[in-house]
RODO-2510 file (C-alpha; in nm, 4 decimals, decimal comma):
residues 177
     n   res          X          Y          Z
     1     x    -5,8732    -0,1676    -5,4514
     2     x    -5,6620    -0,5143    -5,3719
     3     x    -5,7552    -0,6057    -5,0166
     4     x    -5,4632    -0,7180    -4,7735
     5     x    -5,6403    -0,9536    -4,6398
     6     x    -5,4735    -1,2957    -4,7471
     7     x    -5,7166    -1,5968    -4,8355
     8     x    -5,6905    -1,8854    -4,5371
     9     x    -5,6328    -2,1176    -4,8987
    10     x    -5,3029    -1,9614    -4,9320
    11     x    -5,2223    -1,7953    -4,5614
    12     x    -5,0047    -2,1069    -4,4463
    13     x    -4,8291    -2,1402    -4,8321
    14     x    -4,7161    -1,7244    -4,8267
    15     x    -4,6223    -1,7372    -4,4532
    16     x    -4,4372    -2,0316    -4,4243
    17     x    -4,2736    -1,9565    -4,7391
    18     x    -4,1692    -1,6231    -4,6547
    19     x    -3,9994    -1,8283    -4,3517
    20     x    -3,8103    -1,9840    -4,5356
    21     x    -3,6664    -1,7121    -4,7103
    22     x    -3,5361    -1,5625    -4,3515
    23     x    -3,2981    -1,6874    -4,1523
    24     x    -3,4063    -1,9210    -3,9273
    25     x    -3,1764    -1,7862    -3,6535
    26     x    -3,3072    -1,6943    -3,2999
    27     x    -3,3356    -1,3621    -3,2657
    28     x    -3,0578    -1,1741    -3,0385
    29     x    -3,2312    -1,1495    -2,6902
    30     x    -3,1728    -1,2016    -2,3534
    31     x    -3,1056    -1,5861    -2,2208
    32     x    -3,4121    -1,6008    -2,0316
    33     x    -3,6609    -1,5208    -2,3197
    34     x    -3,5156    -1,7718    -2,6108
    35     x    -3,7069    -2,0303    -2,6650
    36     x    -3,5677    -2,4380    -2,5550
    37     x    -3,3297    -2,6250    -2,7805
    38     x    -3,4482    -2,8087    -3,0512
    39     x    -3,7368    -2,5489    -3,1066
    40     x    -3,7052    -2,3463    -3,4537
    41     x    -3,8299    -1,9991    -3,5971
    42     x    -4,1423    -2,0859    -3,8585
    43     x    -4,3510    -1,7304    -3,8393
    44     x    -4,2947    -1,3569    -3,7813
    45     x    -4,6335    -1,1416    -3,7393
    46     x    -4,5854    -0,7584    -3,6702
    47     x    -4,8811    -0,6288    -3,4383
    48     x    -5,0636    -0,3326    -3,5083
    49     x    -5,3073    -0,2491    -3,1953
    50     x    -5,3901    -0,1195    -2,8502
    51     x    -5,3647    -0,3005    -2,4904
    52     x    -5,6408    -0,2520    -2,3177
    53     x    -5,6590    -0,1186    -1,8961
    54     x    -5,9352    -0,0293    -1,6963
    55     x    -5,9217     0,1821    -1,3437
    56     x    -6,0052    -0,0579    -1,0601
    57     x    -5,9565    -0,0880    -0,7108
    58     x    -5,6535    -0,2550    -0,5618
    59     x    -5,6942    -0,6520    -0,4594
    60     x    -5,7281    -0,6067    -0,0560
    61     x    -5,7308    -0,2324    -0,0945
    62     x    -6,0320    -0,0841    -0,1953
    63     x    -5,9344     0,2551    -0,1322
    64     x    -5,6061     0,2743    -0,3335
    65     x    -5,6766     0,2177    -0,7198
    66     x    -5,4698     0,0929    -1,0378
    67     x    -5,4669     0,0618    -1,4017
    68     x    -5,5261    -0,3530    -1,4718
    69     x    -5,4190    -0,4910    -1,7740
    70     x    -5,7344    -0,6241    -1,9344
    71     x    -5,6713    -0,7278    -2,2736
    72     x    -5,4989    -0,6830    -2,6101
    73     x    -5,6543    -0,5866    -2,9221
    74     x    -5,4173    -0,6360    -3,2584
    75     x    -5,3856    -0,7208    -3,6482
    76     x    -5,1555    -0,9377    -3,7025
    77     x    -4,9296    -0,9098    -4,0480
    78     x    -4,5795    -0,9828    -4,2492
    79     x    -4,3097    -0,7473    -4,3611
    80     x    -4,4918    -0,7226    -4,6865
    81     x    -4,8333    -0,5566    -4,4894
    82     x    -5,0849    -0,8715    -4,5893
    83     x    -5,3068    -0,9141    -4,2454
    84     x    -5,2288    -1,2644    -4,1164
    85     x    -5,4481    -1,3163    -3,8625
    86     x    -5,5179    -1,1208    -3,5020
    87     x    -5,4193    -1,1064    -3,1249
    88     x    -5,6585    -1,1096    -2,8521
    89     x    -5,6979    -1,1675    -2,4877
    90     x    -5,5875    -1,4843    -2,3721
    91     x    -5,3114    -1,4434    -2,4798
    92     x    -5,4257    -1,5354    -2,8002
    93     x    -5,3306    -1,5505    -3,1639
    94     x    -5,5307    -1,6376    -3,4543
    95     x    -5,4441    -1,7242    -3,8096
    96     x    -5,6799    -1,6162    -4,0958
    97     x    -5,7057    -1,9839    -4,1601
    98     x    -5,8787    -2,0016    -3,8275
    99     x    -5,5874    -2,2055    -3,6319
   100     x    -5,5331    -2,0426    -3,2744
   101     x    -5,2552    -2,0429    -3,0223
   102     x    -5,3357    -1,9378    -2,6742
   103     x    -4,9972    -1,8807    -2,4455
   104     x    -4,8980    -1,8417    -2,0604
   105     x    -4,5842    -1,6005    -2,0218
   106     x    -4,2510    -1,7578    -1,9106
   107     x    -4,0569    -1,4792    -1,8752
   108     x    -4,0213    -1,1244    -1,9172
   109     x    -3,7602    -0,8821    -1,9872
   110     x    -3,7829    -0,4949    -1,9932
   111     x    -3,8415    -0,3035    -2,3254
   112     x    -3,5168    -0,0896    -2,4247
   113     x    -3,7848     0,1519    -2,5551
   114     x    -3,9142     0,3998    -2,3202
   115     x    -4,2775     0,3527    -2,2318
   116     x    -4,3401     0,0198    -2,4409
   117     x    -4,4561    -0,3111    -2,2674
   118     x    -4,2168    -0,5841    -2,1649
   119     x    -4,0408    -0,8394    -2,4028
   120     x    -4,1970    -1,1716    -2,3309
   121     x    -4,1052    -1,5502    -2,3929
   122     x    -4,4570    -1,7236    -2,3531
   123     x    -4,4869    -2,1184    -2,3539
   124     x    -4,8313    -2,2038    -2,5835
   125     x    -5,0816    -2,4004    -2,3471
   126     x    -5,2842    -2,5054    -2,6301
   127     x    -5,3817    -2,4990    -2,9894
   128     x    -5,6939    -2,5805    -3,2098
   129     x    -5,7286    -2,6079    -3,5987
   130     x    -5,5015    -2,7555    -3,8012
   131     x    -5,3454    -2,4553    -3,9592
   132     x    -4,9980    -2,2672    -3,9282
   133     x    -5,0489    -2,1227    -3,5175
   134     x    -5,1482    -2,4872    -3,4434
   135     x    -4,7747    -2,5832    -3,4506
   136     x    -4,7080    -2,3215    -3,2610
   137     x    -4,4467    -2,4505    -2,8927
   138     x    -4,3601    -2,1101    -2,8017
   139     x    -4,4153    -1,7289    -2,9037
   140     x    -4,1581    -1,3741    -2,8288
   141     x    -4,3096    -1,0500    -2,7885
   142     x    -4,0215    -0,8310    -2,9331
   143     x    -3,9482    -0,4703    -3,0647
   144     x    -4,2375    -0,3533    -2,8229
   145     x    -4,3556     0,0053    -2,8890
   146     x    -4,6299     0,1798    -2,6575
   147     x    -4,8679    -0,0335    -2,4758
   148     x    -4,7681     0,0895    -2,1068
   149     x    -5,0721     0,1742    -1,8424
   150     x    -5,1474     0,4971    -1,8811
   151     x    -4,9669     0,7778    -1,7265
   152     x    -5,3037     0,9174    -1,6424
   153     x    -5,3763     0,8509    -1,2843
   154     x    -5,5974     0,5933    -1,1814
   155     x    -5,8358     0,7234    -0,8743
   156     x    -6,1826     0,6772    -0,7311
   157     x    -6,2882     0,9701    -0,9750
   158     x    -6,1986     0,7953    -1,2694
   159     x    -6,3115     0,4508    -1,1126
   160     x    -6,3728     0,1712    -1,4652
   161     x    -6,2365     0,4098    -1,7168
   162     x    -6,1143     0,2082    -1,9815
   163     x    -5,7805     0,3163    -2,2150
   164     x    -5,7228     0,1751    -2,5483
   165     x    -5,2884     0,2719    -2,5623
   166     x    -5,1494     0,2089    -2,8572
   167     x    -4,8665    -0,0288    -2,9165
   168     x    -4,7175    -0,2204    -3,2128
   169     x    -4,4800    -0,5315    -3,1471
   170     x    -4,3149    -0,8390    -3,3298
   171     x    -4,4286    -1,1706    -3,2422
   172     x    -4,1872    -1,4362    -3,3643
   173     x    -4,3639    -1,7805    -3,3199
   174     x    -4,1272    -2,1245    -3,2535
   175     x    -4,2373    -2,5118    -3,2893
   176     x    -4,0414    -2,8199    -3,2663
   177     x    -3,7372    -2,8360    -3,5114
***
């Protein structure tokens, strides 16, 4: 069986040349969560995965309790289902060729879908490698599925339970034009 796993030899080649083959438009969202002028489209990664929570007590509060956003946990891949790389906490994303953008959110917009984590606009803080991500100015969350807290409530009798929620989202990634 053919993995879908593409080589990091050819990961920057197929992805940037499936780029190029869509239109390097921004995608139709609200004002605050487009990227600056002068920045262009170069990668689209769908995301697979699960955001991660755990019960804890409130900051200053001890005796009231919430779900805290801990971490995410995706596979990254294109429109054609070939794993690109993964997302992680940080915010970060890595490329199969090992190149890694870590972001900081800028703003954030409400999902139209019921349930589903916010669109986000997040600026990237830094890179390493030398790969496609390292180019990387600014990523969108988008098309956000799942991935809320948990509508489980979060009390002293459930105190550091940890939820895996599913959630699937498209990351569009921007650098300098």
């Amino acid at each position: 069986m053919q993995s879908k796993v593409l080589s990091s030899a050819i990961l920057s080649a197929a992805i940037l040349g499936a780029s190029a083959a869509a239109p390097a438009a921004v995608p139709d969202v609200p004002t605050p969560l487009r990227p600056p002028a002068g920045e262009v489209m170069f990668v689209e990664a769908l995301a697979s995965g699960v955001q991660i929570y755990e019960c804890t007590a409130k900051p200053g509060d001890p005796a009231a309790h919430q779900w805290a956003f801990r971490a995410p946990e995706a596979a990254l891949s294109d429109r054609a289902g070939y794993r690109i790389g993964r997302h992680f906490a940080g915010p970060t994303w890595e490329a199969a060729d090992g190149s890694r953008a870590v972001g900081a959110a800028e703003a954030s917009a409400a999902s139209p879908q019921p349930g589903a984590i916010p669109w986000l606009l997040l600026g990237v803080k830094s890179t390493s490698g030398s790969g496609v991500f390292a180019q990387a100015t600014h990523v969108q969350r988008l098309d956000t599925a799942g991935g809320a807290a948990p509508a489980e409530p979060c009390t002293a009798a459930n105190l550091g339970q940890v939820a895996r929620v599913p959630y699937t989202a498209t990351y569009v990634f921007y650098k300098k034009g």
